[in-house]
gemmi code that builds the backbone of each chain (N, CA, C; Angstrom):
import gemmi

chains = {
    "A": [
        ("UNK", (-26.786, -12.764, -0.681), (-26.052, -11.878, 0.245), (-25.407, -10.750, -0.556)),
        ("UNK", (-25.686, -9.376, -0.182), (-25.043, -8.220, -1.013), (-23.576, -8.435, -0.596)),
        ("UNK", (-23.299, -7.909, -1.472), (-21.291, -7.395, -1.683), (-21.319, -6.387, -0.196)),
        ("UNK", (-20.682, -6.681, 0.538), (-20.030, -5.988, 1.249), (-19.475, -4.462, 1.010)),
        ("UNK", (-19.668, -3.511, 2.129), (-19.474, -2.254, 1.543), (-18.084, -1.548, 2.106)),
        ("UNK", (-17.456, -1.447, 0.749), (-16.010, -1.371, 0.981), (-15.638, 0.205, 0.733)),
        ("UNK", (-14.940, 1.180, 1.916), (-14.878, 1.973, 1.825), (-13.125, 2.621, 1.746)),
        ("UNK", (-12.261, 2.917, 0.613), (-11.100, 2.899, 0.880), (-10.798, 4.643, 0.082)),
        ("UNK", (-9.764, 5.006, 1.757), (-9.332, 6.662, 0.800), (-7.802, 6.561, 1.526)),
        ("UNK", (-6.895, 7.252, 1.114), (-5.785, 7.722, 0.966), (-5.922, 9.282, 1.623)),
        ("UNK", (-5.136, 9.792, 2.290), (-5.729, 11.018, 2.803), (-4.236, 11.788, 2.943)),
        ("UNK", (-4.268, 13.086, 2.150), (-2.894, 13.582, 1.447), (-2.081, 14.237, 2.842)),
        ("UNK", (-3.926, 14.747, 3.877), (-3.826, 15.636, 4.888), (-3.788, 14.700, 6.330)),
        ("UNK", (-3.599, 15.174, 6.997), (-4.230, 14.446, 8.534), (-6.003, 14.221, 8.707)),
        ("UNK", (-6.294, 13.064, 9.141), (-7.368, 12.647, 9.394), (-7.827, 12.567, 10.873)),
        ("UNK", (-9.037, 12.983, 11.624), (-9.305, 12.066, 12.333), (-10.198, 11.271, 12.634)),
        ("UNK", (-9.620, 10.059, 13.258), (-10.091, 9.017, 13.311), (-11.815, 8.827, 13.690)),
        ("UNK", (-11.931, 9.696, 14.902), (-13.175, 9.591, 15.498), (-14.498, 10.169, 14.553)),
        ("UNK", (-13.535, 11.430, 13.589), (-14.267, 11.997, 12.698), (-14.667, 10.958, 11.920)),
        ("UNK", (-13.778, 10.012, 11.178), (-13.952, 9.121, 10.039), (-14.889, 8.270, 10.508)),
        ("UNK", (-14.808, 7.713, 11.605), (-15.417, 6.545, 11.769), (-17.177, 7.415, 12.166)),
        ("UNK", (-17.435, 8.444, 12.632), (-18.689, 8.757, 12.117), (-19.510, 8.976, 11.381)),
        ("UNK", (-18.412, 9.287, 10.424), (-18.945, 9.529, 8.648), (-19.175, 8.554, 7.947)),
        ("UNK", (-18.271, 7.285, 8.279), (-18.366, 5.590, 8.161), (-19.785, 5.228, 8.623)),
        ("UNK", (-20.056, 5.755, 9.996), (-20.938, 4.675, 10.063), (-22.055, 5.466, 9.858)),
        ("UNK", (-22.388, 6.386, 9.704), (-23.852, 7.619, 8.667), (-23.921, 6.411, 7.233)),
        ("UNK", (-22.411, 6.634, 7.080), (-22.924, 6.147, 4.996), (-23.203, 4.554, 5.144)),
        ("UNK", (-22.725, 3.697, 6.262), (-23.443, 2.084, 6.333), (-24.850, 2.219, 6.889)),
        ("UNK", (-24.935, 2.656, 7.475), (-26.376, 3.183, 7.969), (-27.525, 3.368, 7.039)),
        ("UNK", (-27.142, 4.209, 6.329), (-28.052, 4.951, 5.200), (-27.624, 3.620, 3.532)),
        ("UNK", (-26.712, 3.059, 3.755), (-26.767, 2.106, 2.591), (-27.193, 1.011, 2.827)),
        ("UNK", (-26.993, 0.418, 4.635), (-27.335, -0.748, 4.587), (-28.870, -1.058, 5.909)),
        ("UNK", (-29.515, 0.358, 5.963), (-30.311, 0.440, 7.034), (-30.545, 0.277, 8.168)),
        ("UNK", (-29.019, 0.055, 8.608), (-29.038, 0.129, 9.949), (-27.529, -0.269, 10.630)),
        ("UNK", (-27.068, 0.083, 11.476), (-25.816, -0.184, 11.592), (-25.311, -2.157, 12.076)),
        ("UNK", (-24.869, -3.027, 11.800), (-24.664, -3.963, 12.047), (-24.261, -4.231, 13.629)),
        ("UNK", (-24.584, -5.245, 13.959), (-24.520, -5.597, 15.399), (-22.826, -4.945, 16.091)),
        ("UNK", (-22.228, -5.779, 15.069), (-20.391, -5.595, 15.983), (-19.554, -4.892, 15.082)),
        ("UNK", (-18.762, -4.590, 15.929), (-18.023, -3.509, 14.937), (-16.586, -3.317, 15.725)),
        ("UNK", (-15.015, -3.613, 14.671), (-14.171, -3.443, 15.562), (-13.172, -2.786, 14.335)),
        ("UNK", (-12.380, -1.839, 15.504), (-11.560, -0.640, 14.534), (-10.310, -0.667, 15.131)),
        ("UNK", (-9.371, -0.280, 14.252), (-7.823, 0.215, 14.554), (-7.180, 0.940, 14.113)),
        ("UNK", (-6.856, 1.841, 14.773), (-6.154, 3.363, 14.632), (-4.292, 3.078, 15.244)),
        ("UNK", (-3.469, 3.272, 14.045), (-2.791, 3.399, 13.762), (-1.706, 4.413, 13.875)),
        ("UNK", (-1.026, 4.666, 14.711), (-0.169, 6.499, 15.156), (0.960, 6.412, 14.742)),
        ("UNK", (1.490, 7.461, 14.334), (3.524, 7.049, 14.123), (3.736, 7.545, 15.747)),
        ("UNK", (4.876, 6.799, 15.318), (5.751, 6.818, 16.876), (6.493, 7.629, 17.140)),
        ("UNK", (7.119, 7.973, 18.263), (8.130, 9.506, 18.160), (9.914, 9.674, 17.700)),
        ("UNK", (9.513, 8.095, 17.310), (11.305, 7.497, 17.189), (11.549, 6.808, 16.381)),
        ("UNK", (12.826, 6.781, 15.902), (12.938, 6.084, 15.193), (13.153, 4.519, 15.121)),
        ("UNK", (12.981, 3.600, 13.907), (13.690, 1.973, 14.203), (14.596, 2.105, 14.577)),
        ("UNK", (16.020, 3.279, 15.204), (17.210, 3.413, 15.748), (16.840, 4.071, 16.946)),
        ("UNK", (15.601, 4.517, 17.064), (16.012, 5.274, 18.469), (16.065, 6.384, 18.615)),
        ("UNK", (16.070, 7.169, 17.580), (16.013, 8.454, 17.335), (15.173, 9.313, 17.694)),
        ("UNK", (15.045, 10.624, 18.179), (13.560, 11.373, 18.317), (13.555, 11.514, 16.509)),
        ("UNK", (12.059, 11.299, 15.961), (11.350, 11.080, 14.616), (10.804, 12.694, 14.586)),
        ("UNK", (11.076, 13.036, 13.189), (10.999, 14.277, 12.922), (9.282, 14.248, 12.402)),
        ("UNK", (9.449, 13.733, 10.954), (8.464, 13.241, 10.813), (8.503, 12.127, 9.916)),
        ("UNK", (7.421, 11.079, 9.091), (7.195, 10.132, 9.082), (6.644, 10.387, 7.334)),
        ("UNK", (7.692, 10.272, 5.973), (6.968, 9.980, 4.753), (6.388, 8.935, 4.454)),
        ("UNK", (4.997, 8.920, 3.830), (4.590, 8.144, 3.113), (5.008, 8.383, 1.740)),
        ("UNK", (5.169, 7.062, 0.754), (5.397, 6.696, -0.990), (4.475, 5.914, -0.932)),
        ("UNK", (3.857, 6.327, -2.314), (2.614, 5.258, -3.011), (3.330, 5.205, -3.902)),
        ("UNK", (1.903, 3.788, -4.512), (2.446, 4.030, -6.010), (0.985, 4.303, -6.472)),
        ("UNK", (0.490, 5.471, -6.645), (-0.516, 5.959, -7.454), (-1.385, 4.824, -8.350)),
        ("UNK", (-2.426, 4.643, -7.948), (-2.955, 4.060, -8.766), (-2.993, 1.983, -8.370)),
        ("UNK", (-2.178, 1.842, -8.524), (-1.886, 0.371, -7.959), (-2.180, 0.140, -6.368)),
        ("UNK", (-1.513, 1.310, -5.263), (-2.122, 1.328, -4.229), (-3.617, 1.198, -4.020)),
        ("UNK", (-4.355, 1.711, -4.076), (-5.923, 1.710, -4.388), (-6.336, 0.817, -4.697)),
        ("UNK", (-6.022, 0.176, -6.178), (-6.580, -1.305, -6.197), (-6.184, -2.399, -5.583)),
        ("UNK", (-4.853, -2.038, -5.117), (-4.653, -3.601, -3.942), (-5.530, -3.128, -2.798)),
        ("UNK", (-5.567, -2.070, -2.046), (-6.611, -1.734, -0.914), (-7.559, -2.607, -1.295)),
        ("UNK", (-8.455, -2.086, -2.475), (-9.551, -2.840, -2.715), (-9.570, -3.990, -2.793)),
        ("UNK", (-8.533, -5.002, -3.913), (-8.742, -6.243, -3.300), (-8.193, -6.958, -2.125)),
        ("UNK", (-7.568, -6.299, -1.400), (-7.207, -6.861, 0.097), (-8.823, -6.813, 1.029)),
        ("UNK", (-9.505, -5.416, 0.834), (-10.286, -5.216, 1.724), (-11.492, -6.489, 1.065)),
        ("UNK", (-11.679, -6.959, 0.304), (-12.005, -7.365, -1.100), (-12.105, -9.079, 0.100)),
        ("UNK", (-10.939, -9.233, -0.553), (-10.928, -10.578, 0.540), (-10.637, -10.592, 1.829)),
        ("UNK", (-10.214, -9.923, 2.690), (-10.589, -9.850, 4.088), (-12.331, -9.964, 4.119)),
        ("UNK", (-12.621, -9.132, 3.446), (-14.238, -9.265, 3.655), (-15.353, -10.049, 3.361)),
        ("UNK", (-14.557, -11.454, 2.687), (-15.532, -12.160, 2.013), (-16.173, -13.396, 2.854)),
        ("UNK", (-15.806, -13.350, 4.266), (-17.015, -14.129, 4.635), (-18.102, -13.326, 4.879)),
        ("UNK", (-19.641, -14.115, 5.057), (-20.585, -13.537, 4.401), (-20.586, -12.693, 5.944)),
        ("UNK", (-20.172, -13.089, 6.992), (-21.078, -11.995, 8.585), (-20.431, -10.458, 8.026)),
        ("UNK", (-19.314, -10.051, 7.480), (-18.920, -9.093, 7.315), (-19.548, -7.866, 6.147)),
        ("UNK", (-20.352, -6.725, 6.895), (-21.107, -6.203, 6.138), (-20.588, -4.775, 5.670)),
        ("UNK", (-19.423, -4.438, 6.111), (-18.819, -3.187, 5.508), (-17.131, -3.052, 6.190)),
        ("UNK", (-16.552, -2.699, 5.139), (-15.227, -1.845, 5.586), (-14.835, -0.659, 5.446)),
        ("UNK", (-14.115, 0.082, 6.364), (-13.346, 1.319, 6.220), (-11.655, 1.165, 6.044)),
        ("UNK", (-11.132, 2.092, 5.184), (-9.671, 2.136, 5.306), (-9.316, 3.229, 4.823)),
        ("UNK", (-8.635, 4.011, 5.948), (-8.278, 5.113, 5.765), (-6.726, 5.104, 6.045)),
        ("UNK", (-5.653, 5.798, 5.168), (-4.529, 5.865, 5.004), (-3.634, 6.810, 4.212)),
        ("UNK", (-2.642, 7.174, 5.323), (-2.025, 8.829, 4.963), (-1.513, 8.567, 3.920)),
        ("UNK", (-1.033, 9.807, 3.334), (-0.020, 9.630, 2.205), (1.050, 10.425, 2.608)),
        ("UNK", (2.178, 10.761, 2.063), (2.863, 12.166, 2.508), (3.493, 12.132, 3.627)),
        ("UNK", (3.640, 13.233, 4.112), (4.254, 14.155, 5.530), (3.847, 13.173, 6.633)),
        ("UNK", (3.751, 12.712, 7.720), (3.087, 12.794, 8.899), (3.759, 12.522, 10.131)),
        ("UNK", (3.427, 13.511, 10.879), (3.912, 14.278, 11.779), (3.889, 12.762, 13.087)),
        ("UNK", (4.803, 12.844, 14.488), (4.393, 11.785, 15.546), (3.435, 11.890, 15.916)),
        ("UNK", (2.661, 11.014, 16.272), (1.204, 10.975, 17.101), (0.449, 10.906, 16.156)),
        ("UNK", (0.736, 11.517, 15.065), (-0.756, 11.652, 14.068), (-1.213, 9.927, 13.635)),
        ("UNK", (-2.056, 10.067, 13.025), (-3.097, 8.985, 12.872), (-2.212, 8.795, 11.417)),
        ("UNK", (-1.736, 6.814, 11.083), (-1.235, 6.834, 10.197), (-2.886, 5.599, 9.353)),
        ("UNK", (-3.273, 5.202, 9.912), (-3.850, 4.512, 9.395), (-5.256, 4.584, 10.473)),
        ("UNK", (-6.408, 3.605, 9.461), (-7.553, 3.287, 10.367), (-8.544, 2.408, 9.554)),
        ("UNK", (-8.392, 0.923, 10.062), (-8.717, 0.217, 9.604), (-10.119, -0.110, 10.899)),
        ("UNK", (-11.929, -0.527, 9.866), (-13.023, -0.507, 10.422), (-13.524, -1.426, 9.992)),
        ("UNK", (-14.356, -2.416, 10.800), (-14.930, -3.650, 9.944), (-16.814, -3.680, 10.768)),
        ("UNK", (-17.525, -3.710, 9.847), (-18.741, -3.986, 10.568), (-19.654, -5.485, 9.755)),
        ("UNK", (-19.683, -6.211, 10.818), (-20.097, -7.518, 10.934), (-21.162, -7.676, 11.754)),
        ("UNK", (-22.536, -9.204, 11.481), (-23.067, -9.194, 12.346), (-22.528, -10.164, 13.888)),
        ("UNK", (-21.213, -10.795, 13.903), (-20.783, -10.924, 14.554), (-19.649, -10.059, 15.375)),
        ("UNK", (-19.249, -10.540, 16.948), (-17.567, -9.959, 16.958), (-16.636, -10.444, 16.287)),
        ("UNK", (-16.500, -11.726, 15.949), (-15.858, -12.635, 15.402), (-15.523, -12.420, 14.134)),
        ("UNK", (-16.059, -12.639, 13.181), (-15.967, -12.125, 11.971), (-15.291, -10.745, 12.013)),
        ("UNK", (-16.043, -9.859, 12.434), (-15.255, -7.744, 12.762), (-13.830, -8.506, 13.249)),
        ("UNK", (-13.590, -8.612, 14.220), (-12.166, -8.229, 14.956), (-11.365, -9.583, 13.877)),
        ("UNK", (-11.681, -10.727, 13.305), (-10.657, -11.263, 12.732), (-10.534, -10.414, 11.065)),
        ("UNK", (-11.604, -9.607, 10.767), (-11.177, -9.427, 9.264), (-10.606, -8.104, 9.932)),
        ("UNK", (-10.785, -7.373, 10.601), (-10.172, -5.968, 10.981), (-8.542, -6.828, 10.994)),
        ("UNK", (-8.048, -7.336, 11.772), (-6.794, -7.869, 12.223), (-6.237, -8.659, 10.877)),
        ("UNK", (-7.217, -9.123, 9.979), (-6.464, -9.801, 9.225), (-6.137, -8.693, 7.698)),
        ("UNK", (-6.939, -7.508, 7.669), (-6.736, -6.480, 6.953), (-5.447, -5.735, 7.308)),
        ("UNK", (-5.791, -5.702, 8.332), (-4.107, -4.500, 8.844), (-3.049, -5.105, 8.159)),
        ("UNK", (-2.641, -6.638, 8.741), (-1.896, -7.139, 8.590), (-1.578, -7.288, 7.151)),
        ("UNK", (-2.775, -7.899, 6.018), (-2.583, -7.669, 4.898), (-2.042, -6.063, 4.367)),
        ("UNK", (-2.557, -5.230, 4.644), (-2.067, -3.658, 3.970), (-0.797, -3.527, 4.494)),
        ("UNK", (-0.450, -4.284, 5.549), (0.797, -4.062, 6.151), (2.071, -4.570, 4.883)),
        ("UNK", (1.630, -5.688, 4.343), (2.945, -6.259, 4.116), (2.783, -6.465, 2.025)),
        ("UNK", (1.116, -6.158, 2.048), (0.905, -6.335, 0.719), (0.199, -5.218, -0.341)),
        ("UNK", (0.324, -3.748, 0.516), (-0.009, -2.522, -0.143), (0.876, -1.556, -0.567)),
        ("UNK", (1.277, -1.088, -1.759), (3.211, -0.655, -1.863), (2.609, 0.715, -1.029)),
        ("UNK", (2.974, 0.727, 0.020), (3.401, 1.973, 0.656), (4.861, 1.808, 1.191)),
        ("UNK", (5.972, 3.197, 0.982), (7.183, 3.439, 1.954), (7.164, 3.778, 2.541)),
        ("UNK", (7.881, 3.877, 3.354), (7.802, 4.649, 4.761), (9.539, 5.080, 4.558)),
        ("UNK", (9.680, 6.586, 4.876), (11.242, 6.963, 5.267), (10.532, 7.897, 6.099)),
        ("UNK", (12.341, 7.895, 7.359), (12.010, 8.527, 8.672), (12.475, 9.341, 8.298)),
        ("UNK", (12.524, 10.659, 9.036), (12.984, 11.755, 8.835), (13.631, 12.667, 10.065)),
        ("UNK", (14.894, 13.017, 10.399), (15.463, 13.545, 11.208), (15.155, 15.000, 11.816)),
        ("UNK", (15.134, 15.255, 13.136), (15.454, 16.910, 12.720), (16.359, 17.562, 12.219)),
        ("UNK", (17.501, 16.764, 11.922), (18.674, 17.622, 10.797), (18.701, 17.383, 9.813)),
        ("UNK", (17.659, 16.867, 9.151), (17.191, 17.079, 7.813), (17.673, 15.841, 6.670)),
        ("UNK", (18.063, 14.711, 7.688), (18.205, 13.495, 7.327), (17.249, 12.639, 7.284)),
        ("UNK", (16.974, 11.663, 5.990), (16.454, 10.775, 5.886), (16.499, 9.375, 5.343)),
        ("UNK", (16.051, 8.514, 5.836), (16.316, 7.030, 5.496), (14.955, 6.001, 5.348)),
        ("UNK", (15.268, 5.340, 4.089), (14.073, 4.513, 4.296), (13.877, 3.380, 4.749)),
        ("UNK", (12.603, 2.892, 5.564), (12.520, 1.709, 6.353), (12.466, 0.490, 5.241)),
        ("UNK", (13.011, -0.698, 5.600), (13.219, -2.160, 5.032), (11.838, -2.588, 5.175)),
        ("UNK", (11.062, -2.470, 5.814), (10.108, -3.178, 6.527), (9.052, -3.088, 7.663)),
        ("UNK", (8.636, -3.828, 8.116), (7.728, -3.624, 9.270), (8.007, -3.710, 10.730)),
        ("UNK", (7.432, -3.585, 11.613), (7.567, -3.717, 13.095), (7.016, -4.802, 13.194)),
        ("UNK", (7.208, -6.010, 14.382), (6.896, -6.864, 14.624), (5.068, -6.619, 14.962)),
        ("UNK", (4.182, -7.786, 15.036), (3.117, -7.514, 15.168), (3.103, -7.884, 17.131)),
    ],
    "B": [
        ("UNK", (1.760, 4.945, -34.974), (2.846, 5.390, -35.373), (3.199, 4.038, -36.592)),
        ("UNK", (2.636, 2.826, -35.862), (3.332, 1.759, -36.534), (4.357, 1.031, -35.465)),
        ("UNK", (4.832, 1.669, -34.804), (6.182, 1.198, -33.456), (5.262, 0.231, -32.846)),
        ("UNK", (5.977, -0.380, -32.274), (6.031, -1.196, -31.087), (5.636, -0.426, -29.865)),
        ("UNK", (4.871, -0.384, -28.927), (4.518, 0.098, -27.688), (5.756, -0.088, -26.870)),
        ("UNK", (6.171, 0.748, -26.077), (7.205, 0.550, -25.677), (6.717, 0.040, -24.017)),
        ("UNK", (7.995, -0.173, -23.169), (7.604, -0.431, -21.969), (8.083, 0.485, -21.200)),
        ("UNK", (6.958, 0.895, -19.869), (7.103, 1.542, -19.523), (7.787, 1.079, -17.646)),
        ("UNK", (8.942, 1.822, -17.382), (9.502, 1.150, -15.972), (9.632, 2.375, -15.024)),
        ("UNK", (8.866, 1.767, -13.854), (8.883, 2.536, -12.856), (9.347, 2.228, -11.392)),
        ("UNK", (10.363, 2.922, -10.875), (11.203, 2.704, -9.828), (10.408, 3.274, -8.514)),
        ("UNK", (10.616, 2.761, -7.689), (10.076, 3.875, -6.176), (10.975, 3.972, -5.098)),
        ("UNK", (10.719, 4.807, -4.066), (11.196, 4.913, -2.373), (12.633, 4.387, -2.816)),
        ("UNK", (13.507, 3.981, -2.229), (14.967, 3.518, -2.260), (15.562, 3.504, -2.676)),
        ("UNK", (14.511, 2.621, -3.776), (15.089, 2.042, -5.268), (15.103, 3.316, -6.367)),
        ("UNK", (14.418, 4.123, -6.577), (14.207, 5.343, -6.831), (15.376, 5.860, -6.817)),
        ("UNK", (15.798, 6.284, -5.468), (16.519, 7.148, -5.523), (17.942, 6.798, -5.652)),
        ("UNK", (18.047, 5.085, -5.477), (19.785, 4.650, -5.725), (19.856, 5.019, -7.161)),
        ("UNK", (19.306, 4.176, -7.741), (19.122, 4.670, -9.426), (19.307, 6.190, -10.224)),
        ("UNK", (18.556, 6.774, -9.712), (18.640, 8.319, -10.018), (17.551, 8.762, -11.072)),
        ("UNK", (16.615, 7.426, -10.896), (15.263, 7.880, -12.346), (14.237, 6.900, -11.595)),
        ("UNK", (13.029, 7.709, -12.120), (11.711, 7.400, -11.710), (11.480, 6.652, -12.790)),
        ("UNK", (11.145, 6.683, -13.863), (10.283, 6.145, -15.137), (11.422, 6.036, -16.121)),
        ("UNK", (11.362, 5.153, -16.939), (12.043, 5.108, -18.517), (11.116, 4.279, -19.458)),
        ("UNK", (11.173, 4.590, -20.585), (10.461, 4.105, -21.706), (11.707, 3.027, -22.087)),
        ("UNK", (11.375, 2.151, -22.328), (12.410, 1.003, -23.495), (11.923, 0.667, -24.575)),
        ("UNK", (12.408, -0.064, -25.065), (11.911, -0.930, -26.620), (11.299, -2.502, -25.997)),
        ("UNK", (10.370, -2.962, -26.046), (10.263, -4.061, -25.647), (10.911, -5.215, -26.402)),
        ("UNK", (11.882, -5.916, -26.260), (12.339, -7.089, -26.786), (11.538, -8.422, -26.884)),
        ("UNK", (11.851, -9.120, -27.546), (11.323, -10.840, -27.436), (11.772, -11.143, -26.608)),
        ("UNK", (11.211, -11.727, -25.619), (11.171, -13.111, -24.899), (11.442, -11.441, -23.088)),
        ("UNK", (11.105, -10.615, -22.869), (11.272, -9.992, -22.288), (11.032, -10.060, -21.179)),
        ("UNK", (11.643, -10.041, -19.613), (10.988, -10.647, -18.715), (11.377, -9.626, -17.383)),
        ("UNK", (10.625, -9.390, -16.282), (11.417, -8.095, -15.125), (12.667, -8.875, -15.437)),
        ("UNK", (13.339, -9.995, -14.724), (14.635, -10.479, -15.046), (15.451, -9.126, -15.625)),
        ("UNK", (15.090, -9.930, -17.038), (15.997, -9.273, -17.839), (16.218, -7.564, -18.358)),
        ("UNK", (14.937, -6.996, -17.992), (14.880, -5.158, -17.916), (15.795, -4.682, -16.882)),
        ("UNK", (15.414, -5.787, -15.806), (16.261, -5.570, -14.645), (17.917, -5.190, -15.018)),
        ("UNK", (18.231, -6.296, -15.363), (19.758, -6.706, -16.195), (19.628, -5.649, -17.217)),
        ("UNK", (19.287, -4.989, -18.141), (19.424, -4.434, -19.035), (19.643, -2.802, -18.408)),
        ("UNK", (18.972, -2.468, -17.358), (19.140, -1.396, -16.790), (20.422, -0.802, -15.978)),
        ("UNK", (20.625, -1.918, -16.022), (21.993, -2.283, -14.769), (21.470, -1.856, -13.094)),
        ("UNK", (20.873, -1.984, -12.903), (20.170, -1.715, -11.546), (20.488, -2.758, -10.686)),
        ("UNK", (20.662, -2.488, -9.679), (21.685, -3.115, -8.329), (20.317, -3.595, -7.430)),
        ("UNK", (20.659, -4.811, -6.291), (21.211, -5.702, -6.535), (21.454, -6.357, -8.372)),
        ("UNK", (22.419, -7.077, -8.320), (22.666, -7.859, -9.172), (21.471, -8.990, -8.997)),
        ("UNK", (21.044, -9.787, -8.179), (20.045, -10.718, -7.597), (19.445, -10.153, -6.757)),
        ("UNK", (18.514, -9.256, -7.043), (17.177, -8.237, -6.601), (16.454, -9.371, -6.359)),
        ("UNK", (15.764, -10.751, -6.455), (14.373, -11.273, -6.356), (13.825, -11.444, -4.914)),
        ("UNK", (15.697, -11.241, -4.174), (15.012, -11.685, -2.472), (14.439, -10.641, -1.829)),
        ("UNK", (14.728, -9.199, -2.517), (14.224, -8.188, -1.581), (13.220, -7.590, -2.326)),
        ("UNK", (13.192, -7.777, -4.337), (12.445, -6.357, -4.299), (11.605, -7.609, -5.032)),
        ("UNK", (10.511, -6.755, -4.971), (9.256, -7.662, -6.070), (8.626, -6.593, -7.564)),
        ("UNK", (7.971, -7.539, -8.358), (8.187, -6.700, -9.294), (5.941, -6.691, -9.551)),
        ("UNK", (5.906, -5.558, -10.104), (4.044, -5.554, -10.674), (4.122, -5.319, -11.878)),
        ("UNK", (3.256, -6.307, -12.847), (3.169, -5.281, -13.929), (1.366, -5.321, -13.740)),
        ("UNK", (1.429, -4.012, -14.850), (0.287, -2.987, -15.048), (-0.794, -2.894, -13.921)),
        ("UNK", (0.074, -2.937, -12.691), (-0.124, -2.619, -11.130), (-0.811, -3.366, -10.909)),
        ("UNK", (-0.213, -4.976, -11.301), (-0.390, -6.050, -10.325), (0.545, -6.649, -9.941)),
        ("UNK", (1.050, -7.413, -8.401), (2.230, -8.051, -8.266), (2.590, -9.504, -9.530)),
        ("UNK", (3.717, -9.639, -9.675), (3.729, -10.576, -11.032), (5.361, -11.558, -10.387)),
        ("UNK", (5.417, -12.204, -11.170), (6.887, -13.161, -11.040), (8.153, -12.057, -11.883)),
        ("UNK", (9.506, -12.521, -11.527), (10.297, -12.285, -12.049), (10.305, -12.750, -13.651)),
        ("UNK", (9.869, -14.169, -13.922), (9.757, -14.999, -15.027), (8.423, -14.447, -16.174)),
        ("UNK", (7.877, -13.570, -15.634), (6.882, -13.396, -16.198), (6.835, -12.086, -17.571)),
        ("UNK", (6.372, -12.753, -18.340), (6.640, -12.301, -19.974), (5.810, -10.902, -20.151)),
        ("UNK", (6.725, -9.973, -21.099), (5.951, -8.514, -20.728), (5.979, -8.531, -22.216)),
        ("UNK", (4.810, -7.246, -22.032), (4.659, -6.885, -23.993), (4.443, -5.469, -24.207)),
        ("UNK", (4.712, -4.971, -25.561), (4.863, -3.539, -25.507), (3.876, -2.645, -24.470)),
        ("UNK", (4.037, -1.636, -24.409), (2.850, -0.968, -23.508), (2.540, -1.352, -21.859)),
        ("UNK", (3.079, -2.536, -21.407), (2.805, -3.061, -20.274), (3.461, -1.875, -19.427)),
        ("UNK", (3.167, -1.625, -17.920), (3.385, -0.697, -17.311), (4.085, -1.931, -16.329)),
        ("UNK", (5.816, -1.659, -15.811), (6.318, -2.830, -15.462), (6.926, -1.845, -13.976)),
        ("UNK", (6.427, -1.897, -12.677), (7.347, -1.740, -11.743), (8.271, -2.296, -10.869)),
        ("UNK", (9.219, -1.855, -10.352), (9.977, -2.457, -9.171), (10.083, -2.106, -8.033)),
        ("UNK", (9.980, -2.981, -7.228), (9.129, -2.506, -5.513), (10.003, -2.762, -4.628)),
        ("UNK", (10.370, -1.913, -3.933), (11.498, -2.145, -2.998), (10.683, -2.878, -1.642)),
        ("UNK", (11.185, -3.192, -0.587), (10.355, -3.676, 0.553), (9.266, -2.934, 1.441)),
        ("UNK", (8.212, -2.843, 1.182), (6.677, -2.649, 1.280), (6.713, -2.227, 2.772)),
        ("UNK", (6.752, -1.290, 3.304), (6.154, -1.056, 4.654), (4.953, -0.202, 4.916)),
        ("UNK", (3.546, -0.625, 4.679), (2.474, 0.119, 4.772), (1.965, 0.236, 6.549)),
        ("UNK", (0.893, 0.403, 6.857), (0.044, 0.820, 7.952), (1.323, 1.608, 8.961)),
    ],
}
model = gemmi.Model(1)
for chain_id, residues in chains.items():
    chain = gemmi.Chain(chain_id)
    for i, (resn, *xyz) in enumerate(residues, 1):
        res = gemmi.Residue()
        res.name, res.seqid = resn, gemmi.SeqId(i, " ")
        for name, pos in zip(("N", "CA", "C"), xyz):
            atom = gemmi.Atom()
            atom.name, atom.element = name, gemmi.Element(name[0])
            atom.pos, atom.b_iso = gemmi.Position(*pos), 0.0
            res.add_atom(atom)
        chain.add_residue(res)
    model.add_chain(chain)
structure = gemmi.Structure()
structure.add_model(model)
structure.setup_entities()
C-alpha cells in the first residue's frame, strides 16, 4: 500500500477554499490516477466576535516557524495511517485574518466514507489542540488579547 | 571556536510578550533541564508545567528532559490552532 498523499501549506494570504480543494483534487488525480471513491472536507471561518462578545476586528495567527509544519505533517501523518485513506489536504492561515475569512481547511480522500469523515474529524481536532498556532483577537480600538485555548467542539 | 554550543530559547504569543524577549542564547549547564532555564530566566508562572509546554529542537518534550549545547529549546503558551 503507497504512503498516503499528504498535502500541508500555511497560507500568509487569504485562501479559498473551493479554489484549494480543486487544485487538491487535479494533483490526487494526476498522482494517484484517479480520484478516490469518498471524500470529506472542513472549512473553518473566524467568527465576528469575540470569546467575550465583542464585535472581532480581526483574528492573528502565531506560528512557530518551522516546528508548525512538521507537527502538520506528523499529525496528518497519523490521522492518515489507516490503509482506506489515500490523500490529505491542510490548509492554514497565518497572520491577519479578517471575520468570515477561511481560517482553516482540512480534506481527506479515502476509499471509504468512513475512514474520510473519521480521519478529516480526527485531524481538525488534532491541529486543534496539538499544532503551536496562537490566536489573539483584535479590537476595533486597537486592542488586543490572546486566546487560552479552544472553543468547545 | 572551541565553546560549548550554547542554547538557544524561544518564547511565543503571550509568553513572548509578558517577558519582553523572543530568543536568548545561554551557556548550557550540566544536568540542564526546561525546569531549570525556566527558573534561571525568571519567567513567570513560577509552576508553568500546568499551562505552558515546552519543545525542544521543535519537538514537544517533558519538563524533566535533559538539553545539550546547541539544542533549540521552546516555551509554548496554550495552543489554539484551526
Amino acid at each position: 500500500m503507497a504512503a498516503p498523499l499528504l498535502t500541508i501549506e500555511l497560507d500568509p494570504g487569504p485562501f479559498q477554499p473551493l479554489g484549494a480543494l480543486e487544485g487538491w483534487q487535479s494533483l490526487v488525480c494526476s498522482r494517484l490516477g484517479g480520484l478516490p471513491a469518498a471524500e470529506s472536507s472542513f472549512v473553518g471561518r473566524v467568527r465576528p466576535h469575540t470569546s467575550a462578545g465583542q464585535p472581532l476586528a480581526a483574528l492573528e495567527l502565531e506560528h512557530y516557524p518551522g516546528m508548525t509544519e512538521t507537527q502538520l505533517q506528523r499529525l496528518a501523518a497519523a490521522a492518515a495511517s489507516p490503509p482506506e485513506v489515500a490523500a490529505v489536504l491542510v490548509r492554514h492561515r497565518i497572520g491577519r485574518v479578517l471575520p468570515g475569512d477561511p481560517i482553516v481547511l482540512v480534506a481527506v480522500a479515502a476509499d471509504r466514507r468512513g475512514p474520510a469523515q473519521r480521519c478529516c474529524q480526527e485531524l481538525l481536532e488534532a491541529l486543534k489542540h496539538e499544532a503551536p498556532f496562537w490566536k489573539r483577537e483584535w479590537l476595533a480600538d486597537g486592542s488586543g488579547h490572546w486566546l487560552g485555548g479552544n472553543t468547545p467542539l | 571556536m572551541g565553546h560549548t554550543p550554547e542554547l538557544r530559547v524561544l518564547l511565543f504569543a503571550a509568553l513572548r510578550e509578558r517577558a519582553g524577549w523572543r530568543e536568548r542564547q545561554l551557556a548550557a549547564t550540566r544536568g540542564a533541564t526546561p525546569t531549570t532555564v525556566w527558573g534561571q530566566l525568571g519567567l513567570e508562572p513560577a509552576d508553568p508545567a500546568a499551562t505552558i509546554r515546552v519543545a525542544i529542537n521543535q519537538r514537544f518534550a517533558r519538563w524533566d528532559s535533559p538539553l545539550a549545547g546547541g539544542d533549540e529549546l521552546a516555551f509554548l503558551p496554550p495552543i489554539s490552532g484551526g
